[in-house]
MIDOSE-1310 file (N, C-alpha, C; in nm, 2 decimals, decimal comma, always signed):
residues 273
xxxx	-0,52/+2,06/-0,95/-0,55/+1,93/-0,88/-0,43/+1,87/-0,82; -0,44/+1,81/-0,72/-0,29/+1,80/-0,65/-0,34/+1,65/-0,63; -0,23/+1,55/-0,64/-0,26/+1,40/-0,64/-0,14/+1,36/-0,55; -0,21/+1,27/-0,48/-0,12/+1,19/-0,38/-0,06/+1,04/-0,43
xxxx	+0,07/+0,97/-0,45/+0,08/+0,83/-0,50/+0,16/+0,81/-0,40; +0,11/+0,66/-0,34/+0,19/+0,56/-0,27/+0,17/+0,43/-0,35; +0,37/+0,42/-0,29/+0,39/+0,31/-0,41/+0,50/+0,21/-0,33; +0,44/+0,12/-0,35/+0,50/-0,05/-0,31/+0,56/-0,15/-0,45
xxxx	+0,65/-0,24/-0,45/+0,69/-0,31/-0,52/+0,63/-0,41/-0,54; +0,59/-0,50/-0,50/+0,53/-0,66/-0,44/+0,45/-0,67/-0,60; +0,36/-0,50/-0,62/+0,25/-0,52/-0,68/+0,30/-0,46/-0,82; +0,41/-0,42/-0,85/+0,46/-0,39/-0,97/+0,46/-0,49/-1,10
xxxx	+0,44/-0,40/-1,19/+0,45/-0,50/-1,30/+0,58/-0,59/-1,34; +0,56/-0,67/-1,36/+0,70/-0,82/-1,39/+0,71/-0,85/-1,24; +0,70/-0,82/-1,14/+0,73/-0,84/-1,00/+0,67/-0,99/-1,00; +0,73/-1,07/-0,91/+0,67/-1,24/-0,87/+0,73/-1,31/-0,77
xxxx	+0,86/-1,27/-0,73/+0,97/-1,34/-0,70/+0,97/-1,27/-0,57; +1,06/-1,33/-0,42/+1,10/-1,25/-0,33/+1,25/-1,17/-0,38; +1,32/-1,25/-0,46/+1,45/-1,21/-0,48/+1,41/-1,06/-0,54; +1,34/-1,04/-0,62/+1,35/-0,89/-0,68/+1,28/-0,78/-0,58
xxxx	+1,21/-0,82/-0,46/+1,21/-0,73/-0,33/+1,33/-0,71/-0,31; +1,41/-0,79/-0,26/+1,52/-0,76/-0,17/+1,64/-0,66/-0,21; +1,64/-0,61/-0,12/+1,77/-0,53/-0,18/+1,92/-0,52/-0,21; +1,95/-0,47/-0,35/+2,10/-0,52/-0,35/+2,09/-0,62/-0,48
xxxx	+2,02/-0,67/-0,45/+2,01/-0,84/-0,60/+2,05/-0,76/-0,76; +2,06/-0,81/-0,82/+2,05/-0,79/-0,99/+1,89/-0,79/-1,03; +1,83/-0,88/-0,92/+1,67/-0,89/-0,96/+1,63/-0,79/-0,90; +1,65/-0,72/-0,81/+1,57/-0,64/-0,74/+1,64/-0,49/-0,79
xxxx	+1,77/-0,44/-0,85/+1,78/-0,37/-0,98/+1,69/-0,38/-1,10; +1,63/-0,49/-1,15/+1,52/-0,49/-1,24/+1,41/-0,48/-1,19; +1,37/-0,50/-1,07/+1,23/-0,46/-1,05/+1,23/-0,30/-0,99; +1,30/-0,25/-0,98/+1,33/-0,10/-0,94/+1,25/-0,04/-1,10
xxxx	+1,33/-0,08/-1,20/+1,31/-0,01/-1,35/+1,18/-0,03/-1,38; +1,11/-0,16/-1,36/+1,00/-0,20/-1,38/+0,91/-0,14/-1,30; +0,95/-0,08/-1,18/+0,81/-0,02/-1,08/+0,84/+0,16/-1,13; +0,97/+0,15/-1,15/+1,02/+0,32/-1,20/+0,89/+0,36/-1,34
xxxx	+0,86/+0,24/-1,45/+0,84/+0,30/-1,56/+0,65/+0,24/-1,52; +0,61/+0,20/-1,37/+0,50/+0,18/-1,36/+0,41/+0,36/-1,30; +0,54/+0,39/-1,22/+0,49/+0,52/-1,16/+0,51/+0,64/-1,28; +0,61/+0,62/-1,36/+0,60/+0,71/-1,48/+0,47/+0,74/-1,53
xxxx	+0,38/+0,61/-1,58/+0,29/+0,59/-1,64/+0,16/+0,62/-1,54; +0,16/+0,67/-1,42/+0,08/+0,70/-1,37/+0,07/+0,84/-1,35; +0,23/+0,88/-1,35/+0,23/+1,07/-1,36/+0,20/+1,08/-1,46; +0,19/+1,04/-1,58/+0,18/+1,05/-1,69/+0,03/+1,06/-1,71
xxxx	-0,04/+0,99/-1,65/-0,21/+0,96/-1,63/-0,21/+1,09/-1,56; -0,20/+1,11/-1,44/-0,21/+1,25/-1,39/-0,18/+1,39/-1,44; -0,11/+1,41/-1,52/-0,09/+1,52/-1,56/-0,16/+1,55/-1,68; -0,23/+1,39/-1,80/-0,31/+1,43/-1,92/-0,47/+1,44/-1,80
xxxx	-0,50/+1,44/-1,70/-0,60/+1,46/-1,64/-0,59/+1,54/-1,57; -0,48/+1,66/-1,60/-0,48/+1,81/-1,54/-0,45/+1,83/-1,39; -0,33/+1,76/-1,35/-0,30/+1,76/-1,20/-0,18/+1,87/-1,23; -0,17/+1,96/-1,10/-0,11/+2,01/-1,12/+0,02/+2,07/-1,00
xxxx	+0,03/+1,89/-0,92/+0,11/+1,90/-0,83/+0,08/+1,74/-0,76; +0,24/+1,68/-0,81/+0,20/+1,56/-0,74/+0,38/+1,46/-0,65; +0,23/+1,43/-0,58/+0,38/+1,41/-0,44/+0,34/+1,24/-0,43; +0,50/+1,13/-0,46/+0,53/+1,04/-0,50/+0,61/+0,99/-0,37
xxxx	+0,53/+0,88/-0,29/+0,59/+0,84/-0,16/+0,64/+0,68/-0,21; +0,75/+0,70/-0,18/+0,86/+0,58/-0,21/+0,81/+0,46/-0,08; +0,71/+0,35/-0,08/+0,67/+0,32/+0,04/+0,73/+0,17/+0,04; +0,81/+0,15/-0,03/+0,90/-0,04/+0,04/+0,98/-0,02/+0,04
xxxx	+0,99/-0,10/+0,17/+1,08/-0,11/+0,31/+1,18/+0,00/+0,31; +1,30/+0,04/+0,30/+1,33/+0,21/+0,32/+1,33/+0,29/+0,20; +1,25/+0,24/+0,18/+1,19/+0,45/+0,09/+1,28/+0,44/+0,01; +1,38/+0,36/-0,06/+1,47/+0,39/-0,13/+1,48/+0,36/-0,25
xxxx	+1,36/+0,34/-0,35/+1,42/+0,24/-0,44/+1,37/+0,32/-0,57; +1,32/+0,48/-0,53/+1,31/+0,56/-0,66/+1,41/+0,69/-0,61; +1,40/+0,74/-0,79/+1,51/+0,86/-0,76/+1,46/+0,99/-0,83; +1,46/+1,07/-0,77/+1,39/+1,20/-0,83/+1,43/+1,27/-0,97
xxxx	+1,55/+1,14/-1,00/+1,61/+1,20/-1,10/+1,53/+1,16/-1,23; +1,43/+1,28/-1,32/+1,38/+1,23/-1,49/+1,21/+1,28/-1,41; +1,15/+1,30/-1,28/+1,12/+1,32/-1,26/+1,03/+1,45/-1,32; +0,87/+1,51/-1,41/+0,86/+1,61/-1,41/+0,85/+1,71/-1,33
xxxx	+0,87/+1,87/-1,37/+0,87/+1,94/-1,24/+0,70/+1,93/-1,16; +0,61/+1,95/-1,21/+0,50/+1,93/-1,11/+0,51/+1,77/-0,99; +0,61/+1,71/-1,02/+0,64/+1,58/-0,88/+0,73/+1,61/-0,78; +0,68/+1,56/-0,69/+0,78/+1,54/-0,57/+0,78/+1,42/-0,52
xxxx	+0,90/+1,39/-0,43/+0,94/+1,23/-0,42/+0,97/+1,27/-0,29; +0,85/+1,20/-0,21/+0,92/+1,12/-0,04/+1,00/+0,98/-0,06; +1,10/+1,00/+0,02/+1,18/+0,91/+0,01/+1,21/+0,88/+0,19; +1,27/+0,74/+0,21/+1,33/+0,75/+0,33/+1,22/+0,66/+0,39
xxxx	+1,34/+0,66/+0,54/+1,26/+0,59/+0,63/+1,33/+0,61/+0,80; +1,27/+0,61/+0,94/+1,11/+0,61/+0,89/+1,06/+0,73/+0,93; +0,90/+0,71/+0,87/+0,82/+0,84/+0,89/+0,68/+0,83/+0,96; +0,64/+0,95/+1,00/+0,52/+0,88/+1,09/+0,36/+0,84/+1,00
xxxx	+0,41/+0,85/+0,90/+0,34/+0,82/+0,82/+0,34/+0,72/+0,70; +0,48/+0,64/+0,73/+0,53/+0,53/+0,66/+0,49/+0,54/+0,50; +0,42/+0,45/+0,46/+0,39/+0,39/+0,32/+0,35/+0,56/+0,25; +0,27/+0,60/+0,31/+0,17/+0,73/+0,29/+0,27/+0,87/+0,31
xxxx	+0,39/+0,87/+0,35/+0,43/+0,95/+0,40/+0,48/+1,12/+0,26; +0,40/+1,18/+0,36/+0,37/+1,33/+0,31/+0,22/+1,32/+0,25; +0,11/+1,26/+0,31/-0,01/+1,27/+0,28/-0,02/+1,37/+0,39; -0,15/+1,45/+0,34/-0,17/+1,61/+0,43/-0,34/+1,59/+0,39
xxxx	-0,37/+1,71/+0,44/-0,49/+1,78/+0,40/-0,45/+1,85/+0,29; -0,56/+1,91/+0,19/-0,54/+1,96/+0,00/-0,50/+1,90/-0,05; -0,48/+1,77/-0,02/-0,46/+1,67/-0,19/-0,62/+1,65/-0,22; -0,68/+1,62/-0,37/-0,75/+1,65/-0,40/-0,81/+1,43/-0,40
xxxx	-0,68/+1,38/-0,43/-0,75/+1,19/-0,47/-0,60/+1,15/-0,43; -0,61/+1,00/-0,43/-0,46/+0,92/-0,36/-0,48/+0,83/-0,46; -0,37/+0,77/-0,53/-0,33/+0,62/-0,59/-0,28/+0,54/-0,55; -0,25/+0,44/-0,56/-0,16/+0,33/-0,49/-0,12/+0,24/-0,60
xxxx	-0,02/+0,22/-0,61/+0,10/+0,22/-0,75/+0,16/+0,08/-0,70; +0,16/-0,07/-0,73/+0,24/-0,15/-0,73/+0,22/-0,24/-0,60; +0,05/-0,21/-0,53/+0,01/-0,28/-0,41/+0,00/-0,36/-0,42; -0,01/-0,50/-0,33/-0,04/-0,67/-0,33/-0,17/-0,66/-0,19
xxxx	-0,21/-0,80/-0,22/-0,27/-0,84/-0,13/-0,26/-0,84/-0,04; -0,40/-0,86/+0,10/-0,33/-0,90/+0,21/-0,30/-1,02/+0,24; -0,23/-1,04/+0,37/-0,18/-1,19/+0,43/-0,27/-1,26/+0,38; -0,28/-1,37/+0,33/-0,32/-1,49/+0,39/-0,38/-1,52/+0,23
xxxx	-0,38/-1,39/+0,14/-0,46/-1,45/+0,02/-0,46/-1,52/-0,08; -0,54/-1,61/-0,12/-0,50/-1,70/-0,22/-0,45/-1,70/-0,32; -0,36/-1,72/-0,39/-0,31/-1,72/-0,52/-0,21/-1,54/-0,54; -0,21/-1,49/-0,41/-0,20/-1,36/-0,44/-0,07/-1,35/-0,43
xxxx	+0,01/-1,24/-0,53/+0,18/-1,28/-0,57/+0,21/-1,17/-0,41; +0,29/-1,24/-0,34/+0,37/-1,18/-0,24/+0,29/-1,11/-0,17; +0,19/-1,20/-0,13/+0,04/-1,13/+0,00/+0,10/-1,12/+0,10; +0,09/-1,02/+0,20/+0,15/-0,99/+0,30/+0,09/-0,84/+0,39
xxxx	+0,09/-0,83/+0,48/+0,02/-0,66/+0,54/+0,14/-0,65/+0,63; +0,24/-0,52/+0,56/+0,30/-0,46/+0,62/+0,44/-0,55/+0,68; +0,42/-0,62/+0,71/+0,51/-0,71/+0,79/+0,50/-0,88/+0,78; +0,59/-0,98/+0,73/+0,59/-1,09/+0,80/+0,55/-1,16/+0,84
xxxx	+0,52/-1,05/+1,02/+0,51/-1,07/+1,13/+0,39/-1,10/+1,14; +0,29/-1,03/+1,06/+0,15/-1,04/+1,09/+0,07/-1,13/+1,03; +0,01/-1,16/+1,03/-0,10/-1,26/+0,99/-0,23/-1,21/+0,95; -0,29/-1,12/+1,04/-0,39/-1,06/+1,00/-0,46/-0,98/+1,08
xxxx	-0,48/-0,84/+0,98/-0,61/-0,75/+1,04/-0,73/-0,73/+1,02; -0,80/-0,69/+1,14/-0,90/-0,68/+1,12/-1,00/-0,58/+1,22; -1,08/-0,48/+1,11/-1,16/-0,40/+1,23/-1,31/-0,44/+1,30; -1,29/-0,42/+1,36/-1,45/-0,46/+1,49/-1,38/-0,60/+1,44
xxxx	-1,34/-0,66/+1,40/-1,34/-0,81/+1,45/-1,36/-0,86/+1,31; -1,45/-0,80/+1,24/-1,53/-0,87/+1,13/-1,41/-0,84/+0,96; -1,42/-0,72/+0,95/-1,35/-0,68/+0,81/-1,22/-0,72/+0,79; -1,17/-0,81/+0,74/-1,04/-0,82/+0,70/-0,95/-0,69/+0,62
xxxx	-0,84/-0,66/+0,66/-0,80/-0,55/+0,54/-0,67/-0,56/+0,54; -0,62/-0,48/+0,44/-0,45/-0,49/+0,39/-0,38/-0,40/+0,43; -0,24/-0,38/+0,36/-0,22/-0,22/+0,33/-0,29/-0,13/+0,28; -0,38/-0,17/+0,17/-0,55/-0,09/+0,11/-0,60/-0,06/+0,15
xxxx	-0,63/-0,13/+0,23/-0,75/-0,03/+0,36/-0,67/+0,02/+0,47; -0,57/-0,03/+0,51/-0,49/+0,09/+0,65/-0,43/+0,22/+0,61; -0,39/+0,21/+0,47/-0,34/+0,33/+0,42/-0,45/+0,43/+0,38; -0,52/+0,34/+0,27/-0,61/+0,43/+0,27/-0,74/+0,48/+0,39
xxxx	-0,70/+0,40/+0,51/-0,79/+0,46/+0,61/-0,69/+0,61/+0,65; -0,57/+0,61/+0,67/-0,51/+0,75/+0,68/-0,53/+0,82/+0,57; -0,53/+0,82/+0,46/-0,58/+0,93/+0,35/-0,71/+0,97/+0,38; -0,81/+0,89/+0,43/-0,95/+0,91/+0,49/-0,90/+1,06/+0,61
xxxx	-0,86/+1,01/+0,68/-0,81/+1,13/+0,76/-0,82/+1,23/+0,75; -0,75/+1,28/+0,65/-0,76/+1,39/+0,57/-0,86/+1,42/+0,48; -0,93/+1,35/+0,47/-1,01/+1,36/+0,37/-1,01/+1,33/+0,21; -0,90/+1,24/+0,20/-0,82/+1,23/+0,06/-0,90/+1,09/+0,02
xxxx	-0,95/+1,08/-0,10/-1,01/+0,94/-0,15/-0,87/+0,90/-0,24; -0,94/+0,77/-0,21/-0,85/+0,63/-0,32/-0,91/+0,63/-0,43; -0,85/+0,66/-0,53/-0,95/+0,66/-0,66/-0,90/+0,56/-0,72; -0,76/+0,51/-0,74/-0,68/+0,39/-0,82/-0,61/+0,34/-0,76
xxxx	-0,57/+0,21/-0,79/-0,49/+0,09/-0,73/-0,44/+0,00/-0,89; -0,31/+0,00/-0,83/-0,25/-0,10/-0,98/-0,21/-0,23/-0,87; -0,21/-0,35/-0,95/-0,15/-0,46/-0,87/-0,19/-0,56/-0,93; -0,17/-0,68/-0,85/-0,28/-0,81/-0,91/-0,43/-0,85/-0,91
xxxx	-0,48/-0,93/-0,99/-0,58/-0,98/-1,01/-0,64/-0,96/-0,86; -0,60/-1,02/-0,74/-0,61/-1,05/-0,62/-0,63/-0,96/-0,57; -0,53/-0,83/-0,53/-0,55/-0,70/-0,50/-0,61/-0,58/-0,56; -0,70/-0,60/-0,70/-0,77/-0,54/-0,73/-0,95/-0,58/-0,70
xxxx	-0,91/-0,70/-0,63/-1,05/-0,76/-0,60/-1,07/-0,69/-0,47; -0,95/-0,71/-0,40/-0,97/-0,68/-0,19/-1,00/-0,53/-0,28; -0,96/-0,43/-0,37/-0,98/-0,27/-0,32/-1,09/-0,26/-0,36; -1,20/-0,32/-0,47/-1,29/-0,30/-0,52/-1,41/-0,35/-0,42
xxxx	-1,36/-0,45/-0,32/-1,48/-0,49/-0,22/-1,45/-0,33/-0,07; -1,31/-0,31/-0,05/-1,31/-0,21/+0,06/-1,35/-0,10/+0,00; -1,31/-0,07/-0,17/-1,38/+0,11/-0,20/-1,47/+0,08/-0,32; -1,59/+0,08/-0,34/-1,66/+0,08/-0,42/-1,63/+0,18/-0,50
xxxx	-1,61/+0,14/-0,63/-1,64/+0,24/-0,76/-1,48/+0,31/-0,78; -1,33/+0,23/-0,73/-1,21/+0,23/-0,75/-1,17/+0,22/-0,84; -1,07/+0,30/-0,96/-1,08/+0,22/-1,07/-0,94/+0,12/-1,03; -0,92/-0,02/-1,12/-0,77/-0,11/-1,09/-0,73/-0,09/-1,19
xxxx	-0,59/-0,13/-1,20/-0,52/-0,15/-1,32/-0,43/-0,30/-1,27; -0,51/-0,40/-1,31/-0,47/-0,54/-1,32/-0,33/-0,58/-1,42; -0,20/-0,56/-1,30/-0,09/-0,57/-1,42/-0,03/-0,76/-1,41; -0,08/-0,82/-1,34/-0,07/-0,93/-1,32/-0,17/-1,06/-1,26
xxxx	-0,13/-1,13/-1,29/-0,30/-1,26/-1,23/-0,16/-1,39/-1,15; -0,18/-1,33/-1,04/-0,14/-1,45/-1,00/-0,19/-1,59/-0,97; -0,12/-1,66/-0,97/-0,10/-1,81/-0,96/-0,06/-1,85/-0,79; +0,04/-1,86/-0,74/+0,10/-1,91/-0,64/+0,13/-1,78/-0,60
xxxx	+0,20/-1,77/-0,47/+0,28/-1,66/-0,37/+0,37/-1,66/-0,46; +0,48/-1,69/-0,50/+0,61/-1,67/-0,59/+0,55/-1,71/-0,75; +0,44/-1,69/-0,82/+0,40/-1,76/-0,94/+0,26/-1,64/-1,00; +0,31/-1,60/-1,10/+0,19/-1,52/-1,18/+0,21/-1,53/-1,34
xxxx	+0,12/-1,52/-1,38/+0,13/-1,48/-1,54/+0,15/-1,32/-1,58; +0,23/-1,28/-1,61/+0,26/-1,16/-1,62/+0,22/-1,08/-1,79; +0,19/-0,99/-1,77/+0,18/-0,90/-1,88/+0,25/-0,82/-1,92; +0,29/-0,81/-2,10/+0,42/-0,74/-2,13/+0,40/-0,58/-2,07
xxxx	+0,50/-0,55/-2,00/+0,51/-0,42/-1,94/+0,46/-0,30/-2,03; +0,45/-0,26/-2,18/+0,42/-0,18/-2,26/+0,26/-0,14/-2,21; +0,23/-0,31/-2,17/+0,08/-0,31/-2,20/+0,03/-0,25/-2,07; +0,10/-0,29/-1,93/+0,08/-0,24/-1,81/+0,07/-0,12/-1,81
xxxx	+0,15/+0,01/-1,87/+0,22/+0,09/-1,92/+0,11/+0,16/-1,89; +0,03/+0,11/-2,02/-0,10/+0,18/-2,08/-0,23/+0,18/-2,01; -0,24/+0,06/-1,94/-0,35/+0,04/-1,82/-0,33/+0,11/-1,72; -0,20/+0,13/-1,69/-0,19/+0,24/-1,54/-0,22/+0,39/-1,60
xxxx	-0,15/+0,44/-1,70/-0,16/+0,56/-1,73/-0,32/+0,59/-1,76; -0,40/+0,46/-1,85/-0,51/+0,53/-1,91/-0,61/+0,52/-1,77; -0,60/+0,43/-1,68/-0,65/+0,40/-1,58/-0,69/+0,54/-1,48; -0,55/+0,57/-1,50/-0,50/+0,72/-1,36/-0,58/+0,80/-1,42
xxxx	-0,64/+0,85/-1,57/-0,62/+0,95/-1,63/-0,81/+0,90/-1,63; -0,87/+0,80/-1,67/-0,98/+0,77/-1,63/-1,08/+0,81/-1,49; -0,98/+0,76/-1,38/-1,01/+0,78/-1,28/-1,00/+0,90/-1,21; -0,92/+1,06/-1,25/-0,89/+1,12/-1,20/-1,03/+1,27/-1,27
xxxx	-1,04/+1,18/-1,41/-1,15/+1,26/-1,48/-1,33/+1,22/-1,39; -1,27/+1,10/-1,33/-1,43/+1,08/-1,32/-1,46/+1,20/-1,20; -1,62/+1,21/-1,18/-1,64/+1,32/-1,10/-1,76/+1,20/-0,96; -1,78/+1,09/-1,00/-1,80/+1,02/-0,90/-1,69/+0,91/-0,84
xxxx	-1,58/+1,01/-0,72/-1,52/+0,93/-0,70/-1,52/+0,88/-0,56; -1,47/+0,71/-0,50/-1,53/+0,66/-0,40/-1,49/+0,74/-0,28; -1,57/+0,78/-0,18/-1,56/+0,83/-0,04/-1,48/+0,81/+0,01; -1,40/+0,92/+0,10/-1,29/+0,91/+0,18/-1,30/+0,79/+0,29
xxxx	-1,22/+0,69/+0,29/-1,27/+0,60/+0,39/-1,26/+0,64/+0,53; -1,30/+0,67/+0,56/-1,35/+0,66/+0,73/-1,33/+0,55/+0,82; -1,20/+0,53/+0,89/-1,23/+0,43/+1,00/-1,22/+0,49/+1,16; -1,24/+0,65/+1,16/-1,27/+0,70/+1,32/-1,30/+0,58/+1,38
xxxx	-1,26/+0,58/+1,52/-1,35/+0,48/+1,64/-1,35/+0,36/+1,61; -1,27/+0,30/+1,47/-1,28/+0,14/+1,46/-1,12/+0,07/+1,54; -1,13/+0,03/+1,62/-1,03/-0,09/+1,63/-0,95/-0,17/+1,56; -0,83/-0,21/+1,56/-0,76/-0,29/+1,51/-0,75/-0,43/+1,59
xxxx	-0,78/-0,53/+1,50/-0,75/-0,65/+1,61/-0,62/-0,72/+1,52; -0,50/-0,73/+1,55/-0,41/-0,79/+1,50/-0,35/-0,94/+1,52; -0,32/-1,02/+1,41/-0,29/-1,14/+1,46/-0,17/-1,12/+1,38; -0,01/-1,19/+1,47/+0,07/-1,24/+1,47/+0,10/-1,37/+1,41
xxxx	+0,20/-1,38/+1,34/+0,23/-1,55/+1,26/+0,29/-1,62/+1,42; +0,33/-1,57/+1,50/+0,44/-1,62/+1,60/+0,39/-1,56/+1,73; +0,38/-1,67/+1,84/+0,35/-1,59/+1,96/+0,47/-1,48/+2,01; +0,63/-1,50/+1,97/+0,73/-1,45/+2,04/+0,69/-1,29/+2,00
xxxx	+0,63/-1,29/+1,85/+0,62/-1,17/+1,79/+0,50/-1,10/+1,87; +0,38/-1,15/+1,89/+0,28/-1,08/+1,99/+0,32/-1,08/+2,12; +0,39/-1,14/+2,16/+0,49/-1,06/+2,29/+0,58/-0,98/+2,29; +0,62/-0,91/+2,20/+0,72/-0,77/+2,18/+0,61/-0,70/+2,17
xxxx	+0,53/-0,75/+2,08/+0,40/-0,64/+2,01/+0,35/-0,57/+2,13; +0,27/-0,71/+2,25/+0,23/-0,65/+2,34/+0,23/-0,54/+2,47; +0,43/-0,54/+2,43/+0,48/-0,43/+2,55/+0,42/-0,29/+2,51; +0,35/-0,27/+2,41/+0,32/-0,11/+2,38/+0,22/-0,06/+2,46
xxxx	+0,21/+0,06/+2,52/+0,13/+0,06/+2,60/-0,03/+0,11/+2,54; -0,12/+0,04/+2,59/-0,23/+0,07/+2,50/-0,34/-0,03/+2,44; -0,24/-0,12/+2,44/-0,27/-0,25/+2,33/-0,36/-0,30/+2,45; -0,43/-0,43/+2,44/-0,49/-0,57/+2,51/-0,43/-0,69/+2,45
xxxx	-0,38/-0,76/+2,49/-0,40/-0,89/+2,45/-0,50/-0,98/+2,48; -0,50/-1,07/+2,35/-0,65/-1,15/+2,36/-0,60/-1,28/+2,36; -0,46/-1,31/+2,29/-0,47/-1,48/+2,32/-0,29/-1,47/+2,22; -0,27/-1,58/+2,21/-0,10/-1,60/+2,23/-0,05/-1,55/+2,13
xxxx	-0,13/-1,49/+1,97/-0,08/-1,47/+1,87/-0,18/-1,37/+1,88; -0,25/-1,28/+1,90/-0,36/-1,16/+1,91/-0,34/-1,04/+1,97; -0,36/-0,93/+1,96/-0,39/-0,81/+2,00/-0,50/-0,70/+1,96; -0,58/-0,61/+2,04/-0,64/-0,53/+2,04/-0,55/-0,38/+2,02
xxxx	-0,60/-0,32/+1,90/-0,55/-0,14/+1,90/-0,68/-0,07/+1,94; -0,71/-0,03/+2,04/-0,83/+0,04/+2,04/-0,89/+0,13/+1,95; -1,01/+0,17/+1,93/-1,04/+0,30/+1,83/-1,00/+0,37/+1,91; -1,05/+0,55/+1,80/-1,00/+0,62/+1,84/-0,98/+0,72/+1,72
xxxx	-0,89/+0,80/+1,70/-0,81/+0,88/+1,62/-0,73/+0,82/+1,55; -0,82/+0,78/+1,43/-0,80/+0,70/+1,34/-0,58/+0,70/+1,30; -0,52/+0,86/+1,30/-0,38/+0,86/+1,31/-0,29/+0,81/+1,44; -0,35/+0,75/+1,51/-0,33/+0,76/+1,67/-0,35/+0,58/+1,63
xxxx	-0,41/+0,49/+1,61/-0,50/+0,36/+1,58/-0,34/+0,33/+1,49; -0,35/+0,41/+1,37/-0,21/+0,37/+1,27/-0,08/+0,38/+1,33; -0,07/+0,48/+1,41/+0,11/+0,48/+1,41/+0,08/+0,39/+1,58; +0,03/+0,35/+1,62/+0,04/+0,20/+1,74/+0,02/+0,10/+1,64
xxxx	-0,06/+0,07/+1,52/+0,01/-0,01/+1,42/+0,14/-0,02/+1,41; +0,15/+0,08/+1,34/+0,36/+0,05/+1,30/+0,44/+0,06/+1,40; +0,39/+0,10/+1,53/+0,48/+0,04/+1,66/+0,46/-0,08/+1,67; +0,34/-0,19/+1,67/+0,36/-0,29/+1,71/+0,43/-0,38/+1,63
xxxx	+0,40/-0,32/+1,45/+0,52/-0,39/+1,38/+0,64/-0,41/+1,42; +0,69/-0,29/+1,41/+0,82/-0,21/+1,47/+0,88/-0,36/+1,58; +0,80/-0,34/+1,68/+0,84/-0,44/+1,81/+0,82/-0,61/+1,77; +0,74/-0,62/+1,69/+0,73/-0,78/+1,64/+0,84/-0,83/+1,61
xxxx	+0,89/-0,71/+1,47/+1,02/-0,75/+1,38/+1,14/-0,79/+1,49; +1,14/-0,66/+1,60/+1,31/-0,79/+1,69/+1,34/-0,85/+1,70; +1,17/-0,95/+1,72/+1,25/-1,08/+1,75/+1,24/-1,18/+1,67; +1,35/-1,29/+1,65/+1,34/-1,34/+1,57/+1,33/-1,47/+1,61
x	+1,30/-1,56/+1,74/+1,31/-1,64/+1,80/+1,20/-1,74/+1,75
């Protein structure tokens, strides 16, 4: 069984703060150790449920914040930045299920610790207009691609709610309940520990697991926090604009839909006006 894990900080256990994102801090050294012994506990879940090859994509902000070093030999570690596959990077066809290790909400959600989709810049996505989604559903719309299901998600209270409404029958591993954007009640890491590992190990045994998501032919409609940012966004060629903070990604080829995502990110972030 070959397992796929993409892994973000925001949603790690003890995580709350911007200071322990950022890089360089003393805090953001401890939240390295704290998301290091969260993905431990998920190889660990994978391998007592008989995986027997699993590839670890380092996916906040440059890929840098795990080290392959302690690592067992059935892992491998994407690292780096960037890729055309960003957060997901080294997802293929033959992985067998995907996890997502230390995810947050998207923009705009309430109470949710350090909600955000991909960028800042953005405000909000959404397909045909109607579905709101996160990193959860854009990443796991490229594992869909391939054919790869989302079987687990660790994070907060908040982001185990958004993956349980986008993938029915997902298992979560709830390592935090937030309170405010910078504010959560936290649970002792031993305990997280055990919820991600028994979780992975739960969900990798079950034999009904949720469908590859499929977003062929769906659209992206993006909203910008800033018009200056949907005017960088908009020089890509491809896009529509709809109004001062809006853009259209057309459907399509669902890998084709994603990486004019991370270009328009890409072009948002310049400016800073």
């Amino acid at each position: 069984m070959r397992i796929f894990i993409s892994v973000d900080m925001e949603g790690a256990s003890g995580v709350f703060a911007e200071e322990q994102t950022t890089l360089g801090t003393e805090a953001y050294r401890q939240a390295c150790r704290l998301l290091r012994a969260d993905v431990d506990a998920a190889i660990e879940g994978c391998l007592a449920a008989g995986a027997t090859a699993i590839t670890v994509a380092d996916g906040h902000e440059k890929g840098s914040n795990l080290s392959a070093e302690g690592l067992p030999p059935q892992a491998r570690l994407a690292s780096g930045t960037p890729t055309s596959h960003s957060m997901m990077h080294g997802i293929a066809e033959g992985y067998d299920a995907a996890l997502m290790v230390g995810y947050h909400a998207m923009a705009g959600t309430a109470g949710a610790v350090l909600d955000h989709t991909y960028s800042y810049d953005v405000f909000r996505v959404r397909l045909d207009e109607y579905l709101e989604v996160g990193e959860c559903g854009i990443n796991a719309g490229l594992a869909g691609v391939y054919g790869v299901p989302v079987v687990f998600v660790s994070g907060d209270d908040k982001l185990a709610a958004e993956a349980a409404e986008l993938l029915p029958g997902v298992e979560c591993a709830v390592v935090k309940y937030g309170t405010m954007r910078t504010a959560a009640r936290l649970l002792p890491p031993e305990t997280t520990r055990a919820l991600i590992r028994d979780g992975v190990t739960r969900a990798l045994r079950e034999h009904r697991w949720p469908a590859p998501l499929d977003l062929a032919g769906k659209p992206l409609r993006v909203t910008f926090t800033r018009t200056a940012a949907c005017d960088a966004a908009s020089l890509l060629p491809g896009v529509q604009r709809v109004d001062g903070r809006t853009l259209d990604i057309p459907g399509g080829d669902y890998r084709t839909v994603f990486h004019m995502f991370l270009a328009c990110t890409s072009l948002a972030s310049q400016v800073r006006a």
